[in-house]
N, C-alpha and C positions, 0 to 999 in steps of 0.2 A: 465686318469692315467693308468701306463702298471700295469696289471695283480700282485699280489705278487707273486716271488717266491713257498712261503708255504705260504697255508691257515692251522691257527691252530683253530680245530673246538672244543673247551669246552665245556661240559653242565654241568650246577651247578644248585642245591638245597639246600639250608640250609649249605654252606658250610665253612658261616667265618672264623670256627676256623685256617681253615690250606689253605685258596686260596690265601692268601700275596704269602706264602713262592711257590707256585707252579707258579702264574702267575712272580716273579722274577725270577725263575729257567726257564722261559721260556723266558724272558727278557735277559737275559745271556749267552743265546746259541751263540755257536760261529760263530753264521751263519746269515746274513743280510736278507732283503726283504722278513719281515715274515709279517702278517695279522693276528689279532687273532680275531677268531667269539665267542664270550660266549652268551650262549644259556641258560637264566634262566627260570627254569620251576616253578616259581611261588615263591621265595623265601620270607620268612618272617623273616630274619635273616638280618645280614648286609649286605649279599653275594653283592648285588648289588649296595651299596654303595662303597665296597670295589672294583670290577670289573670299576664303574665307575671312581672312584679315579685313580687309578692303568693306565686306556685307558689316560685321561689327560694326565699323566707323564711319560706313556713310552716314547719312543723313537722309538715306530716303531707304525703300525696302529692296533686302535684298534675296535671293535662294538660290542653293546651290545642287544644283539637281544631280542625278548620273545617267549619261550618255547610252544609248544603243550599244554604240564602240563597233558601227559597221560605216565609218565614213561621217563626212560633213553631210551630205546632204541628209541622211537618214537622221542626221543630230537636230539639224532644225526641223524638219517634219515632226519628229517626235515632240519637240516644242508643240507647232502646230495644232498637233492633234493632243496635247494634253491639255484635257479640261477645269483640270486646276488655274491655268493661265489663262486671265479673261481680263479685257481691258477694251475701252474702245478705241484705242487704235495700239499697233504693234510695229516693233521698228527688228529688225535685223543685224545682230552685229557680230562682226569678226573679231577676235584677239587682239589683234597686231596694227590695227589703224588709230587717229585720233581724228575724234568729230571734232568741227568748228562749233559755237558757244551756241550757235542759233539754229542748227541741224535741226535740233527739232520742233522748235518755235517754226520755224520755216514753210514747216513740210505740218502740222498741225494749223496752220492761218488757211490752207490750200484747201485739204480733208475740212474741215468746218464749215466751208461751202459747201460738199457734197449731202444729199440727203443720205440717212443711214441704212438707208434699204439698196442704196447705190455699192456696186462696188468699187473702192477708188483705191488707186497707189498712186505713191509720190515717190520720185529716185531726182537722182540729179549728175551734175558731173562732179568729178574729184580730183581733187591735187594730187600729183605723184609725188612720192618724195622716194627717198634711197632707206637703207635700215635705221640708219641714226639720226631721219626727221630730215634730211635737207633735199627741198623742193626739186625737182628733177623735169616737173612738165605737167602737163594737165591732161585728162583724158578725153575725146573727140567732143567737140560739141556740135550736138547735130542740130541740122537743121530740119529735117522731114519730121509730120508729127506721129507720135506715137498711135499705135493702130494693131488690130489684129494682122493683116496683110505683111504686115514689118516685121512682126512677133516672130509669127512662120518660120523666117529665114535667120533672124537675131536676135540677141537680149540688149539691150539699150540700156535696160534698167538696171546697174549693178546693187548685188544684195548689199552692201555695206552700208548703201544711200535711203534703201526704201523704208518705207514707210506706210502702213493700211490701215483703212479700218474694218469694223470686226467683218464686215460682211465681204468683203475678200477673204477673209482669213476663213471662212466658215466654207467658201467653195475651194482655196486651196484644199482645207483637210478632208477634201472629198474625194479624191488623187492621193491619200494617207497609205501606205504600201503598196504603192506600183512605182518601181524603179525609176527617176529621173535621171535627166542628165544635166539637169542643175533646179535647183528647188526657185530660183528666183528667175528662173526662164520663164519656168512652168507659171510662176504667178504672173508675169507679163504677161504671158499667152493668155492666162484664165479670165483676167479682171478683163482684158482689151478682148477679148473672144464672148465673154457674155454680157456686152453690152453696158461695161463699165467705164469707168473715168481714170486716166494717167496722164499724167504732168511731170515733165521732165524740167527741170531745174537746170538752167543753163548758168547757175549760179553755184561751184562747187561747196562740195559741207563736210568733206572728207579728206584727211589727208592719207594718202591711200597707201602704205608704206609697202614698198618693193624691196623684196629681200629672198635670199634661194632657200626660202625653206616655204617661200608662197606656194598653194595647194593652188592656184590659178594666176592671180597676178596678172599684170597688163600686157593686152596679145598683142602693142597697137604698133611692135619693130619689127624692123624686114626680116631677120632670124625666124620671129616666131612666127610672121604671115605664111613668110616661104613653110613654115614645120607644118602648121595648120593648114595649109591648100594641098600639100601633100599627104597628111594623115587622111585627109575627109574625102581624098579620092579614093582611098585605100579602103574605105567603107566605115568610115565614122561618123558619116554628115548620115548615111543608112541609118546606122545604128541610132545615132539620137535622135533622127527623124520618125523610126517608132517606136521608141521611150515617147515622146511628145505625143504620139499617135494617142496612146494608150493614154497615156494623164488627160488630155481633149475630151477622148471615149467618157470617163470618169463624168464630166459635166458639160456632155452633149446634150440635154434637157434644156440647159441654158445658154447654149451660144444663141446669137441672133440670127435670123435667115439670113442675112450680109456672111456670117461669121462662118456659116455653117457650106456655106455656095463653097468660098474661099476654101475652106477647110477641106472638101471634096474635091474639087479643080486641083489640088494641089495633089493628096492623094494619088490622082488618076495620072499624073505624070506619068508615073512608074509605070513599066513595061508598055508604053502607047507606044505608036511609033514615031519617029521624028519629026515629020509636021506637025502631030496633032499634040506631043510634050511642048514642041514651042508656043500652040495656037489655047493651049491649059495655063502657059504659065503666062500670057497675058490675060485671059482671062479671069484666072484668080486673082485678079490685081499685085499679088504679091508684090516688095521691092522693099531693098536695101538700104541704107542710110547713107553709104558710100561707094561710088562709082566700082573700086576695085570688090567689094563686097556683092554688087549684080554682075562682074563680069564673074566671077565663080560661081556664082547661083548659074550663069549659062550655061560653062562647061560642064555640072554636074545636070544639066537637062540634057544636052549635046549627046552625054557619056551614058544617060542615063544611072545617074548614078545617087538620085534625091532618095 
């Protein structure tokens, strides 16, 4: 059989209340020769009755795989990295969201420019809505362009929205068992770090449903900044910074000498002393999407605390 188009790569948990409405909103795209991979990491809910059902009656192809069962992120890596799933381009998707009709017509008209030896993602912003679909707000739309230097410090790119093709997906699975601290960081970092192509989509394709059983969910309220600026002084902004170290490491071969300056400068923060942390982190160009987002990248130079 030829290849799909898109491989749509899911992982579900416990997720019956809301996967009908996400795998039909995937079913309804306006776009043909899709594959969808769901990856259950252990469900004891209907998730997998409901996945199973759903593969019979689509209309396009479906499989239902079984999960790691050590977390989300490890659930899509193992996608990733299984070579059964091949396709030329791949989309990422959560349980509990519904795409808009053109998500991936969208994000494939963008990837069709790039040459295939490029590595390219496509993300965008997304609708918030509450549990039972009603729109709540939108998530940031930035204005700085996507970059290695940005990557560094943020994910821009939320996995629900992206979208690669294969040769991103072949330098992800390069990073295939080294712990992250999020799988769709690390592919922002990886694509825009070796000299690939990202397009952010200031045009949302997701409605992005916030609900307390989100494993992340939207950080963008005063509650959750204030939780976040004080967890990551407490050494979590450390911690992920080398998780990221290590996945970098993985496909240092291929960052660009821009990518690789940066990546070093950045590094060398640590343990310098206070002039020379501040005189590193203008030189690594590094920088933030949002004002309150570089005055925190400060205090953790200040604190030494990157």
């Amino acid at each position: 059989m030829q290849d799909p188009e898109i491989a749509v790569m899911m992982c579900t948990y416990n997720g019956a209340p809301y996967l009908l409405s996400q795998l039909e909103s995937i079913e309804n795209q306006s776009v043909n020769n899709v594959h969808i991979y769901i990856s259950d990491d252990g469900s004891s809910d209907e998730t997998c009755a409901i996945a199973r059902s759903f593969i019979d009656c689509s209309h396009f192809e479906g499989t239902l795989l079984k999960g790691p069962k050590r977390g989300f992120v490890e659930n899509f890596m193992h996608m990733v990295n299984n070579e059964e799933i091949c396709a030329k381009y791949y989309a990422f998707s959560d349980q509990d969201d519904v795409w808009k009709s053109d998500k991936l017509e969208r994000a494939i008209n963008w990837l069709s420019e790039i040459p295939e030896d490029v590595p390219a993602l496509y993300c965008s912003r997304t609708t918030l809505t509450d549990a039972e679909g009603k729109i709540i707000g939108a998530s940031p739309n930035y204005k700085r362009p996507p970059a290695f230097a940005n990557s560094i410090l943020q994910n821009i790119a939320s996995g629900n929205t992206m979208v690669f093709n294969h040769k991103a997906r072949e330098l992800l699975a390069l990073a295939y068992g080294i712990p992250m601290a999020a799988h769709d960081w690390s592919l922002y970092q990886i694509v825009s770090g070796c000299g690939g192509k990202v397009f952010f989509d200031t045009i949302p394709t997701v409605f992005y449903r916030q609900h307390h059983n989100n494993v992340i969910g939207n950080s963008m309220g005063l509650g959750k900044r204030i939780q976040n600026f004080l967890q990551a002084h407490s050494g979590r902004a450390a911690i992920w910074n080398n998780m990221n170290f290590e996945v970098l490491g993985r496909v240092s071969r291929h960052l660009t000498p821009e990518s690789a300056a940066t990546l070093h400068d950045f590094k060398s923060i640590r343990n310098s002393s206070l002039s020379m942390r501040l005189k590193l982190m203008k030189s690594s160009g590094i920088y933030h999407q949002q004002a309150i987002g570089y005055f925190t990248t400060l205090t953790y130079v200040l604190l030494n605390k990157i």
